[in-house]
BAFI-3210 file (N, C-alpha, C; in Angstrom, 3 decimals, decimal comma, padded with zeros to 6 digits):
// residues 269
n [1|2|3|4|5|6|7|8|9|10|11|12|13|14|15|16|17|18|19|20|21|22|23|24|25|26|27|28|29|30|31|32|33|34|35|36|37|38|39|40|41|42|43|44|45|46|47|48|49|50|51|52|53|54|55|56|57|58|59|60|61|62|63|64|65|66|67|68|69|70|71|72|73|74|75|76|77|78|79|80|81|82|83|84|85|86|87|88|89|90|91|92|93|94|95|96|97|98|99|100|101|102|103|104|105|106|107|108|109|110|111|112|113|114|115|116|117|118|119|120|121|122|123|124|125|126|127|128|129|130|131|132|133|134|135|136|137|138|139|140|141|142|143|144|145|146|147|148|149|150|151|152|153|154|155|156|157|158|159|160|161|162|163|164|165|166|167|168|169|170|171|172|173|174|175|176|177|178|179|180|181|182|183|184|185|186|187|188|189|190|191|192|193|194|195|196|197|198|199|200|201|202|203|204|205|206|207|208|209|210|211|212|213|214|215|216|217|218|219|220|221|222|223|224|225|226|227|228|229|230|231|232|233|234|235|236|237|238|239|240|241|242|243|244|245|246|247|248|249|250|251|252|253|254|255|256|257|258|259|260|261|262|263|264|265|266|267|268|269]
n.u [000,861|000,708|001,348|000,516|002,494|001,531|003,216|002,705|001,572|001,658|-000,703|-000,169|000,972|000,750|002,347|001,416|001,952|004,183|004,693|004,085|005,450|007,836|007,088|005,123|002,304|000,317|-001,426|-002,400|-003,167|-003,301|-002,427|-002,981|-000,836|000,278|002,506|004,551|006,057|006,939|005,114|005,923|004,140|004,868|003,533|005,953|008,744|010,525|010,062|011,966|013,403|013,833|015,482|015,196|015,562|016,060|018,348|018,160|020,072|019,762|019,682|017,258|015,580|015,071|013,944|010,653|008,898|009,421|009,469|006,345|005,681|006,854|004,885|002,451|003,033|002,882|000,553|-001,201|-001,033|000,699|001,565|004,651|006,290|007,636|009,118|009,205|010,461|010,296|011,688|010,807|010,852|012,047|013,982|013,966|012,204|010,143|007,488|006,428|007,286|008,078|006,889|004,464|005,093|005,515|002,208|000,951|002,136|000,707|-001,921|-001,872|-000,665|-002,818|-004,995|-003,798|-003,726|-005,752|-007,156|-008,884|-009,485|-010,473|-010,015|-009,934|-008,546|-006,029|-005,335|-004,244|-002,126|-000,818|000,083|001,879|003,808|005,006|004,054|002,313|001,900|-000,379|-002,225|-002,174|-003,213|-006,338|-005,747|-007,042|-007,913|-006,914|-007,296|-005,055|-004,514|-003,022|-000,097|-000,087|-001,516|-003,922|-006,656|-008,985|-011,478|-011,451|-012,797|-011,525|-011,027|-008,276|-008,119|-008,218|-006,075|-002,658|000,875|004,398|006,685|009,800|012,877|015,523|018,888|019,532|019,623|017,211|016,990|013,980|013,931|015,582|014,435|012,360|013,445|014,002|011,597|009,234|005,966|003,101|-000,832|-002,870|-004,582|-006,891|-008,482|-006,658|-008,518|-010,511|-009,348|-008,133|-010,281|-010,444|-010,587|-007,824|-006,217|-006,040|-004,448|-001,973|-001,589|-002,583|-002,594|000,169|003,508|004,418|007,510|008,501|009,642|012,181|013,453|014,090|016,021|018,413|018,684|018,754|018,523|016,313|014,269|014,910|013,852|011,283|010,045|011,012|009,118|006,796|007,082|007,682|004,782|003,363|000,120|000,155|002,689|004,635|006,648|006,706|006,395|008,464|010,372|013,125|011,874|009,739|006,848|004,761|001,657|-000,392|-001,872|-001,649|000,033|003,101|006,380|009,375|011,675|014,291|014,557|015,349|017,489|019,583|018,412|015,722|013,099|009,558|006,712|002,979|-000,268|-002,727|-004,953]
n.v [-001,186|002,166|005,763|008,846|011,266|014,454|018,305|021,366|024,373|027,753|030,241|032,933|033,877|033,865|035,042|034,518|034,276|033,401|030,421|029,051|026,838|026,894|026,471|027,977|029,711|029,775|031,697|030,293|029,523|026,734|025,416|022,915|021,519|020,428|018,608|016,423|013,334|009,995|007,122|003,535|000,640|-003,231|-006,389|-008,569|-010,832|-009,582|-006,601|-003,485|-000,721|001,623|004,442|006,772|009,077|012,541|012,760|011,317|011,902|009,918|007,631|004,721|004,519|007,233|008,427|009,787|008,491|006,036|006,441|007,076|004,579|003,103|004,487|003,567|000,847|000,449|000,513|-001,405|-004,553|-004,519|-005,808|-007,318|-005,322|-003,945|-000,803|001,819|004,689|007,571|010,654|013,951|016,259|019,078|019,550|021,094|023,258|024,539|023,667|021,344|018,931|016,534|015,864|015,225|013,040|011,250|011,575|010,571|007,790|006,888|006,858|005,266|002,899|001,836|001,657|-000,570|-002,528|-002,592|-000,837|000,044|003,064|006,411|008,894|011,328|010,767|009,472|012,062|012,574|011,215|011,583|014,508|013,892|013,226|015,410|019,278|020,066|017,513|016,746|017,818|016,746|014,618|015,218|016,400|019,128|022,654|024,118|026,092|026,788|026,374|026,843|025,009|024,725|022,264|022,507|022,450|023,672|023,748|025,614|027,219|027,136|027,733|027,676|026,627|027,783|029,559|029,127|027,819|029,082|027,678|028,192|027,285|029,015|027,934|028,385|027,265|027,914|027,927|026,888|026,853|029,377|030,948|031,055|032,440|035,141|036,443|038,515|037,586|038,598|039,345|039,090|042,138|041,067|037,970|035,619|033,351|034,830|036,770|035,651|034,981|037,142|038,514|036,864|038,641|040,780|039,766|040,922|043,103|042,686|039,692|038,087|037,374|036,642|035,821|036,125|039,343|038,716|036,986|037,939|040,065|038,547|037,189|037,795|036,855|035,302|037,108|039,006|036,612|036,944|039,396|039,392|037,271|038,977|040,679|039,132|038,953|037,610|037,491|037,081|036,545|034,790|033,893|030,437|029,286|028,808|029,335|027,876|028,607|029,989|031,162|031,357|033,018|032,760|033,892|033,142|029,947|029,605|030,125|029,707|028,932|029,171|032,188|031,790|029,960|027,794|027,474|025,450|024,585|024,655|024,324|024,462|024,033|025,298|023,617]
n.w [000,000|-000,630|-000,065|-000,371|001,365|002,110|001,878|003,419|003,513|005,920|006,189|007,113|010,377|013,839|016,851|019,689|022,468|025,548|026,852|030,155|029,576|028,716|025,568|022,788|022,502|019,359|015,999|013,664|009,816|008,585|005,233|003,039|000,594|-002,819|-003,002|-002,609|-000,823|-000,931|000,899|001,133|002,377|002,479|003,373|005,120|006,275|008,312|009,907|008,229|006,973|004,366|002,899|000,432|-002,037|-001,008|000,971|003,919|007,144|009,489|012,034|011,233|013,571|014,444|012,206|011,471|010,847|011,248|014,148|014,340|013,908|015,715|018,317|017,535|017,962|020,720|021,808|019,790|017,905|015,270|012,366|010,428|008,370|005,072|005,090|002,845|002,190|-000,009|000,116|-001,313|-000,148|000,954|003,797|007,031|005,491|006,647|005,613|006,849|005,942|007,363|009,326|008,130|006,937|009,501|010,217|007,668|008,220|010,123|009,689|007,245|008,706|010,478|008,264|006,960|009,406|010,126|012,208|015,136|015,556|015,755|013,886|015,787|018,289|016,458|015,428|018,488|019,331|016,768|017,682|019,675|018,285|016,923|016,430|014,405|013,329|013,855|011,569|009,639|009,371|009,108|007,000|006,029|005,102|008,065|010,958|013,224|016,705|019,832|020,501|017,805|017,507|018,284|016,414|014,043|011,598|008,037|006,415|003,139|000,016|-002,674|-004,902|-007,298|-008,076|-008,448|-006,924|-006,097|-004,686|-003,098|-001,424|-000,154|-000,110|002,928|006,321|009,287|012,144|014,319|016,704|017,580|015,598|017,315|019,695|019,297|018,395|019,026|021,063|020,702|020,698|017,922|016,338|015,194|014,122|012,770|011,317|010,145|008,715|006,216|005,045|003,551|000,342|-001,228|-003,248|-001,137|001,023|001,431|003,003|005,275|006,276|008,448|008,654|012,035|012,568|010,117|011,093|012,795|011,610|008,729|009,307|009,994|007,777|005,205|002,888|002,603|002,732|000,386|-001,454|-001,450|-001,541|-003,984|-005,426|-005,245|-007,373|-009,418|-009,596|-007,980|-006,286|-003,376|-000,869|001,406|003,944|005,521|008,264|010,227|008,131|006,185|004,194|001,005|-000,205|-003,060|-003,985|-006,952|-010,153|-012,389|-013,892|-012,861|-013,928|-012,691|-012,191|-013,704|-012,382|-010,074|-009,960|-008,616|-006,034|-004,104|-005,855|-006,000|-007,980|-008,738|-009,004|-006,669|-004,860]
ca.u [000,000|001,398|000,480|001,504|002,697|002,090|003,940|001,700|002,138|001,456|-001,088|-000,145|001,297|000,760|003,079|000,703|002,400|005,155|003,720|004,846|006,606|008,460|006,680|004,620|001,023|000,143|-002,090|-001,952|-003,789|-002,370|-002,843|-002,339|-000,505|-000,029|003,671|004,784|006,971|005,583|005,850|004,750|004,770|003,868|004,049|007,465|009,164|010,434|010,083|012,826|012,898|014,976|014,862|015,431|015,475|016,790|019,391|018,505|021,119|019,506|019,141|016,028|014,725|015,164|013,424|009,665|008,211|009,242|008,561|005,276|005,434|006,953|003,748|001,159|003,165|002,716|-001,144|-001,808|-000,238|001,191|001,998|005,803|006,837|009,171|008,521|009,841|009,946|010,724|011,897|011,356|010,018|013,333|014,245|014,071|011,780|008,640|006,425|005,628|007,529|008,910|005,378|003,223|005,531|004,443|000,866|000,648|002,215|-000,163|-003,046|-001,232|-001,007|-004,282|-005,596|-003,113|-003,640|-007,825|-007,439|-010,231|-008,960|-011,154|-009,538|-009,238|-007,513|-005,113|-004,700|-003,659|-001,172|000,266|000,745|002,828|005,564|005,204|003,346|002,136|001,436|-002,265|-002,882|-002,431|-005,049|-007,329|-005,336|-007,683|-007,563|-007,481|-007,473|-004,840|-003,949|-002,091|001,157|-000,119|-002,135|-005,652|-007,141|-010,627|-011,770|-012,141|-013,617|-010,870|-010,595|-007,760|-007,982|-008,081|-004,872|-000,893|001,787|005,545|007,455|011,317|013,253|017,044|020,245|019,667|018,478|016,575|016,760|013,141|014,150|016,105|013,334|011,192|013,929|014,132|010,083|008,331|005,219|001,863|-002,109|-003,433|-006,020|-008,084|-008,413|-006,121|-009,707|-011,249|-008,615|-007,964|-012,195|-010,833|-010,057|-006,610|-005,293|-005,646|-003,918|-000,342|-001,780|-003,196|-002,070|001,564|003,693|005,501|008,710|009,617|010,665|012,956|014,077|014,748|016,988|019,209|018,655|018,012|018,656|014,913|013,192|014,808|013,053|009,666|010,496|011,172|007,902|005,775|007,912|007,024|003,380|002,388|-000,576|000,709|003,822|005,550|007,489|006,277|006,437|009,715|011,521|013,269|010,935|008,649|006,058|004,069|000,150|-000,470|-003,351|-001,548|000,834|004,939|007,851|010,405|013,016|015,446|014,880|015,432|018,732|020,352|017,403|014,577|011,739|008,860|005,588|001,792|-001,970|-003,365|-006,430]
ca.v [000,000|003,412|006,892|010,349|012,841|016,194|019,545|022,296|026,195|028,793|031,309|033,880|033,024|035,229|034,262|035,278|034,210|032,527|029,525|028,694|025,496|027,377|026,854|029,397|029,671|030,437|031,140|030,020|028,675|025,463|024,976|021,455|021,803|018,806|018,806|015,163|012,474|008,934|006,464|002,344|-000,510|-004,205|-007,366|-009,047|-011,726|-008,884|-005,483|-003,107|000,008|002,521|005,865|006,862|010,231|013,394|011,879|011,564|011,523|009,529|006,206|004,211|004,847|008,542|008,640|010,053|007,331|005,053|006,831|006,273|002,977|002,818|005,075|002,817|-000,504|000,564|000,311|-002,186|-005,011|-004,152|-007,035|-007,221|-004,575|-003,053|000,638|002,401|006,314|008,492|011,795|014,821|017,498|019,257|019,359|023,037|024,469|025,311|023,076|020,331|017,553|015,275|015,931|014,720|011,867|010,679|011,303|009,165|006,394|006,196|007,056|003,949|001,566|002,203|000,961|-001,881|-003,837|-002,440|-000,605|000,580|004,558|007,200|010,559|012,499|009,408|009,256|013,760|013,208|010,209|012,472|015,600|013,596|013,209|016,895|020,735|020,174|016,608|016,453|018,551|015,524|013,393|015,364|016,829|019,727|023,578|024,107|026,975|026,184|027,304|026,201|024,973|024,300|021,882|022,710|022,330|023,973|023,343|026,576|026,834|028,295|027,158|028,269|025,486|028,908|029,745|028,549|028,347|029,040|027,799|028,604|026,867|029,090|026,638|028,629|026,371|028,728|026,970|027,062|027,030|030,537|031,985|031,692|032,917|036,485|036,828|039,239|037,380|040,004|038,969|040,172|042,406|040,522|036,605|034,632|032,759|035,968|037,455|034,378|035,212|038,173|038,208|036,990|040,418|041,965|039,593|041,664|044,116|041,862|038,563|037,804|035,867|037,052|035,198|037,622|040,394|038,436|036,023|038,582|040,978|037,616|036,030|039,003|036,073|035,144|038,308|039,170|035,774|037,323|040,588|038,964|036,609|040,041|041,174|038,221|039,221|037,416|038,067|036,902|035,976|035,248|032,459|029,386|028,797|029,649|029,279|028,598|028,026|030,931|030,427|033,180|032,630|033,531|033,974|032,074|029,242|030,148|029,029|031,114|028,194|030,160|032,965|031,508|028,813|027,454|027,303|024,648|025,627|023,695|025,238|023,784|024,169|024,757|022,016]
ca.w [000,000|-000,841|000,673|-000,520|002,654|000,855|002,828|003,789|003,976|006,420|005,485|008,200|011,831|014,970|018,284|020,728|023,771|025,373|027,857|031,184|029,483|027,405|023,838|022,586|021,762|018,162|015,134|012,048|008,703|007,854|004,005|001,921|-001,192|-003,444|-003,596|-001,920|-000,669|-001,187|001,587|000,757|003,219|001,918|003,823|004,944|007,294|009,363|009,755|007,694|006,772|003,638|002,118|-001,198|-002,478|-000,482|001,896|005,818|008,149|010,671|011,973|011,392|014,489|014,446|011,343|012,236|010,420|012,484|015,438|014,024|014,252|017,264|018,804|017,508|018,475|022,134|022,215|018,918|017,547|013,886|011,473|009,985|007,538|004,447|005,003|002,098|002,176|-000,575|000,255|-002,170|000,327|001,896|005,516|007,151|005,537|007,270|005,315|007,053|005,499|008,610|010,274|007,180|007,001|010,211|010,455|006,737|008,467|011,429|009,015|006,651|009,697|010,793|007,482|007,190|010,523|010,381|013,842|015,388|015,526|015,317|013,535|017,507|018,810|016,141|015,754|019,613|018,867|015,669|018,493|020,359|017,482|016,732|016,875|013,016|013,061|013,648|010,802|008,245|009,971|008,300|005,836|005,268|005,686|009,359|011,773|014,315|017,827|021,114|019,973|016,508|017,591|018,286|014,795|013,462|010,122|008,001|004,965|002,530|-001,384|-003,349|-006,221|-008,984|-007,933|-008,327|-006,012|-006,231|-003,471|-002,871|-000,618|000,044|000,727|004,130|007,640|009,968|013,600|014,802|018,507|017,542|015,232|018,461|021,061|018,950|018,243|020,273|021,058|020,551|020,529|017,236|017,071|014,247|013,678|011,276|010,804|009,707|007,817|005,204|004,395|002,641|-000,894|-001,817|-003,516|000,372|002,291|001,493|003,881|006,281|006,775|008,053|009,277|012,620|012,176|009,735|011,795|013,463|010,625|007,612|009,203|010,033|006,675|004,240|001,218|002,565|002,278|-001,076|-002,026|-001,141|-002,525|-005,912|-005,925|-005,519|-008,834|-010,431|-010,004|-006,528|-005,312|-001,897|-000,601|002,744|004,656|005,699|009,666|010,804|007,097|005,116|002,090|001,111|-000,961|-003,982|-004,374|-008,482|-010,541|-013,540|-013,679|-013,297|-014,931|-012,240|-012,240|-014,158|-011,631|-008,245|-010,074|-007,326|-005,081|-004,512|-006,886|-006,806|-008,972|-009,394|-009,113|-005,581|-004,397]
c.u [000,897|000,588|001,253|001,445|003,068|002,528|002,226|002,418|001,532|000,639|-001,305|000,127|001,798|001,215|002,473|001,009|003,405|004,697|004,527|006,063|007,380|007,949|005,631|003,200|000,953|-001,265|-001,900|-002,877|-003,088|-002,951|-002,321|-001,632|-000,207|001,428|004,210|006,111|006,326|006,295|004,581|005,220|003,868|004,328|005,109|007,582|009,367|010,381|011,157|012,263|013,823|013,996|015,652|015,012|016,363|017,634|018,416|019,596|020,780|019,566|018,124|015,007|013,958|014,425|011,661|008,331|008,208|008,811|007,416|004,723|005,611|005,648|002,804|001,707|002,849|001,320|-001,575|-000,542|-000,154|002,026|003,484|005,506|007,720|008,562|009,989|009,469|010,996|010,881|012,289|010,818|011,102|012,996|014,450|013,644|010,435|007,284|006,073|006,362|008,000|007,578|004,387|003,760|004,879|003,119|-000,051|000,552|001,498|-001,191|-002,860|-001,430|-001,957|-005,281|-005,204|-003,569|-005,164|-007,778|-008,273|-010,025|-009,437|-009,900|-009,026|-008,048|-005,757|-004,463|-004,167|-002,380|-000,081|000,952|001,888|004,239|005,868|004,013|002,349|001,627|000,321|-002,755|-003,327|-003,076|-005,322|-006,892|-006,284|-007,256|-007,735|-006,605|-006,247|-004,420|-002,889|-000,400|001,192|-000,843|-003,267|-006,134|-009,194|-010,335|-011,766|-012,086|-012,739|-010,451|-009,711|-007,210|-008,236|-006,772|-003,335|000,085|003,282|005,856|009,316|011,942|015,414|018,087|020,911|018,839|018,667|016,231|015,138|013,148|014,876|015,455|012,608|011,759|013,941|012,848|009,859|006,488|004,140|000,289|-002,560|-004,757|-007,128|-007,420|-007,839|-007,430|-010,131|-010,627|-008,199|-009,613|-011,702|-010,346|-008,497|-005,503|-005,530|-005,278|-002,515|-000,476|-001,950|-002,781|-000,358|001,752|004,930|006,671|009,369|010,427|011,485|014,094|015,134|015,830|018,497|019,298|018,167|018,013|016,880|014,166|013,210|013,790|011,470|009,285|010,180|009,822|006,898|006,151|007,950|005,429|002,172|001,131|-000,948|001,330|004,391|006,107|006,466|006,689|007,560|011,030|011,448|012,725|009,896|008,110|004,939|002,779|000,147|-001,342|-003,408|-000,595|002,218|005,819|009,220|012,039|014,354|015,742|015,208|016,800|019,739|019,705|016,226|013,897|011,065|007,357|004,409|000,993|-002,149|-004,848|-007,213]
c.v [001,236|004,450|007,890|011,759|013,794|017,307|020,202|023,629|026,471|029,910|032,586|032,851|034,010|034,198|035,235|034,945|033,327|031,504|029,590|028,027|025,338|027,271|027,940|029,012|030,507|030,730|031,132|029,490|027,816|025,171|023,822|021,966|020,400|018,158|017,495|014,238|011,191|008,039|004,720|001,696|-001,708|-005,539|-007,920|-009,732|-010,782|-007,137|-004,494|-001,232|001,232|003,696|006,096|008,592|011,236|012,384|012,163|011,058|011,091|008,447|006,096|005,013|006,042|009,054|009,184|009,228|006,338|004,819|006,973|005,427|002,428|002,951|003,858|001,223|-000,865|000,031|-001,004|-003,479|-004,565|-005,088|-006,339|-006,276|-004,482|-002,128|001,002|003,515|007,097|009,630|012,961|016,020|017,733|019,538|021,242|023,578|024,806|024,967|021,983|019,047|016,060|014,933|014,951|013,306|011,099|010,340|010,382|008,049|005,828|006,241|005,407|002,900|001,050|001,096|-000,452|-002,894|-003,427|-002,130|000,100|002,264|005,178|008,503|011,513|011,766|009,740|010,992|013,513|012,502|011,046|013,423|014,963|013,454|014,582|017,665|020,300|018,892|016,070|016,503|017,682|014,613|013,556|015,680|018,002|021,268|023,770|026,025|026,756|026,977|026,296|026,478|024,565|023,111|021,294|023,182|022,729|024,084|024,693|026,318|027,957|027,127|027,918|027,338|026,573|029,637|028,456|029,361|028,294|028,554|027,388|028,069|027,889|028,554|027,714|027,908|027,840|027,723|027,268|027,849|028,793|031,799|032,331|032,537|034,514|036,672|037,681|038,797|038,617|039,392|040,236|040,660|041,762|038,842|036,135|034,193|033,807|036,578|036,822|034,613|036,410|037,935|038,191|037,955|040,859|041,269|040,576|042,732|043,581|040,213|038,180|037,301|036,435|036,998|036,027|037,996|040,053|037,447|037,062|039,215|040,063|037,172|037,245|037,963|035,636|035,632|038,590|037,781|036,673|038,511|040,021|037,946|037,752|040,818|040,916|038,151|038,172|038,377|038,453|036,264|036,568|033,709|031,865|028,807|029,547|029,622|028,128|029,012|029,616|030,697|032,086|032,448|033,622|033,339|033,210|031,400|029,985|028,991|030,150|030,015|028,545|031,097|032,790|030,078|029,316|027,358|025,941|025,024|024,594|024,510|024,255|024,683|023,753|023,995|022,849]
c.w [000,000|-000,718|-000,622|000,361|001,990|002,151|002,854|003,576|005,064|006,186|006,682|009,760|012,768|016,581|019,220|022,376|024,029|026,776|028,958|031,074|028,651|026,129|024,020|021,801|020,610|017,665|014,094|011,200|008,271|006,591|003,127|001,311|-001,834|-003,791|-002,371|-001,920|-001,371|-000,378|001,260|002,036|002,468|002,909|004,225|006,451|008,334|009,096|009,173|007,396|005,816|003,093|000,968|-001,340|-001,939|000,763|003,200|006,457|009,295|010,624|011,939|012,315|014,878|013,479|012,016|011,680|011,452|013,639|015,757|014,601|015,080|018,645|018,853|018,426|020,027|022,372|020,952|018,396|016,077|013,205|011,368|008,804|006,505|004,530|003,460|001,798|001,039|-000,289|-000,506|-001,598|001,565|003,415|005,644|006,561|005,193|006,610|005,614|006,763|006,504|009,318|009,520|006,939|008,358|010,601|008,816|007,290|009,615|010,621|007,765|007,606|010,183|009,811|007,370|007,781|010,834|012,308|014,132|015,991|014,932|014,984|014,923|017,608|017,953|015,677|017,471|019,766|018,067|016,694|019,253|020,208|017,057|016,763|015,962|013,229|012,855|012,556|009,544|008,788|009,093|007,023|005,091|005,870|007,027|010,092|013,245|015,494|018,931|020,374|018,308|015,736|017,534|016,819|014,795|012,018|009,767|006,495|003,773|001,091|-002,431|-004,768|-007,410|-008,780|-008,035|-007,416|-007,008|-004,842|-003,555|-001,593|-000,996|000,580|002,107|005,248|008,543|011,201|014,155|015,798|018,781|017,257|015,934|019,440|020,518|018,782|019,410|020,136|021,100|020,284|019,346|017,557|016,077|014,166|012,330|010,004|010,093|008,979|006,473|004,466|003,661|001,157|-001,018|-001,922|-002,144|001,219|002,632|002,437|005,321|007,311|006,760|008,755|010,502|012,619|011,432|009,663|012,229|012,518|009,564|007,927|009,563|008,492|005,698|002,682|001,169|002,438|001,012|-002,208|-002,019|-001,792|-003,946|-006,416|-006,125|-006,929|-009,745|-010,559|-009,215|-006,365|-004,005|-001,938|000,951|003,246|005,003|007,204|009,464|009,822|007,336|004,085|002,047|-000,232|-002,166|-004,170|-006,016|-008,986|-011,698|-013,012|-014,398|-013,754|-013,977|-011,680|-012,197|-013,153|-010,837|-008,503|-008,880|-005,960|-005,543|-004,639|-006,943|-006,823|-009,425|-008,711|-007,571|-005,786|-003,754]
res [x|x|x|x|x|x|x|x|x|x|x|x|x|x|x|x|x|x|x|x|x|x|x|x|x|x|x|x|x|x|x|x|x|x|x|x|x|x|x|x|x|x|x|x|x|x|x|x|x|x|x|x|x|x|x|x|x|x|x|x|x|x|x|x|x|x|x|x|x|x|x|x|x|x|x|x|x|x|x|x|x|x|x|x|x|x|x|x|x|x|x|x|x|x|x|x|x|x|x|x|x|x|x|x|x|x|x|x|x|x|x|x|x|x|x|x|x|x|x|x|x|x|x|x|x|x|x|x|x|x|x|x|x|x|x|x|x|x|x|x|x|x|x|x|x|x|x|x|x|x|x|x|x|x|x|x|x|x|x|x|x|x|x|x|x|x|x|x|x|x|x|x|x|x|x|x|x|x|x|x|x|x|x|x|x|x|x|x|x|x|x|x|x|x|x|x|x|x|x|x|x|x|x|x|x|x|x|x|x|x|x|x|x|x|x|x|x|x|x|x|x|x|x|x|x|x|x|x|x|x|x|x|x|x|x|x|x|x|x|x|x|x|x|x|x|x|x|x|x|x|x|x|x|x|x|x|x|x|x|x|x|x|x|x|x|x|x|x|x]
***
């Protein structure tokens, strides 16, 4: 059986506080996009497990697939395995890809071994391997808060639009992007601000990280800069970097422009 863990964007992200337990309450629009890894597992004497595509430098275990599999093995039994994970959705940057990998393979195992796991159950299972993880349960637009967590549905279709997204051969430490943020409670709802038309989020919807990112990393802003140049209708980073991403009204060809960067270009869902 074979899945496909697609990344996500960011459509605005407000650090509205910093918790007792050190992380930080957010909000954010978590948006699909269709741009994927592909992970299979099929039958086998014993359990195994390789990757193929972008390198990881981890062991097995470390992998967040596995840790997956590890999760569920605690509470269910789970037949023998070959996991085999393709990896074409880079590391660092701010879309999701290590997260969506895991919540496939519990959403994969699930089906596999027919476990009796309702959708909550297995969004509180995903939180446990990461902030983001829930979000590919459902895999749909969601509303999120807490630590990234707390998921509401919201009703946002951008299937008449194309993305760009840019990844710069710069890593942006999370744990750093948060220690420089100045947390702030906006004064209007993420939820409510994504309801406006498209052309006015550049006024409206952003992404805190930012302020604290660009003036470290100015190679990431000029990215964002140059997608509004290319005739964005919106553009901004993607969680805490690197990748930033252009919403467009036609399909790009900006390859050429952004050589020497990861460029990947389709049709939002």
């Amino acid at each position: 059986m074979i899945v496909f863990p697609n990344a996500k964007i960011n459509l605005g992200l407000n650090i509205v506080r910093k918790r007792p337990d050190g992380y930080h309450d957010i909000e954010t629009v978590f948006y699909p996009i269709p741009f994927c890894d592909a992970l299979e597992v099929v039958p086998a004497q014993a359990t195994t497990f390789c990757q193929s595509g972008i390198p990881v430098n981890l062991p097995a275990e470390k992998n967040l697939v596995m840790k997956a599999l590890a999760k569920l093995q605690v509470h269910y039994e789970i037949p023998q395995l070959a996991i085999h994970l393709m990896k074409a959705i880079p590391f660092g940057a701010g879309i999701g890809g290590g997260s969506a990998d895991a919540a496939f393979m519990l959403r994969l195992l699930r089906d596999v071994a027919k476990l009796p796991i309702e959708n909550a159950r297995l969004e509180q299972l995903a939180s446990e391997l990461g902030a983001d993880c829930a979000f590919f349960i459902r895999d749909v637009p969601a509303f999120a808060t807490g630590i990234g967590d707390q998921l509401e549905p919201v009703a946002l279709d951008l299937s008449d639009y194309y993305l760009c997204l840019v990844k710069p051969e710069v890593a942006v430490s999370t744990a750093e992007a948060y220690a420089e943020a100045k947390p702030c409670k906006p004064t209007k709802s993420l939820k409510e601000l994504v309801q406006l038309p498209v052309r006015e989020w550049k006024n409206a919807v952003v992404n805190d990280f930012e302020a604290s990112v660009f003036p470290k990393y100015p190679e990431i802003a000029e990215v964002k800069e140059r997608m509004y140049a290319a005739g964005a209708v919106y553009a901004a980073m993607s969680g805490s970097g690197s990748s930033v991403f252009g919403i467009f009204e036609a399909p790009t060809d900006l390859k050429a422009s952004f050589s020497g960067y990861f460029v990947w270009e389709g049709r939002l869902k």
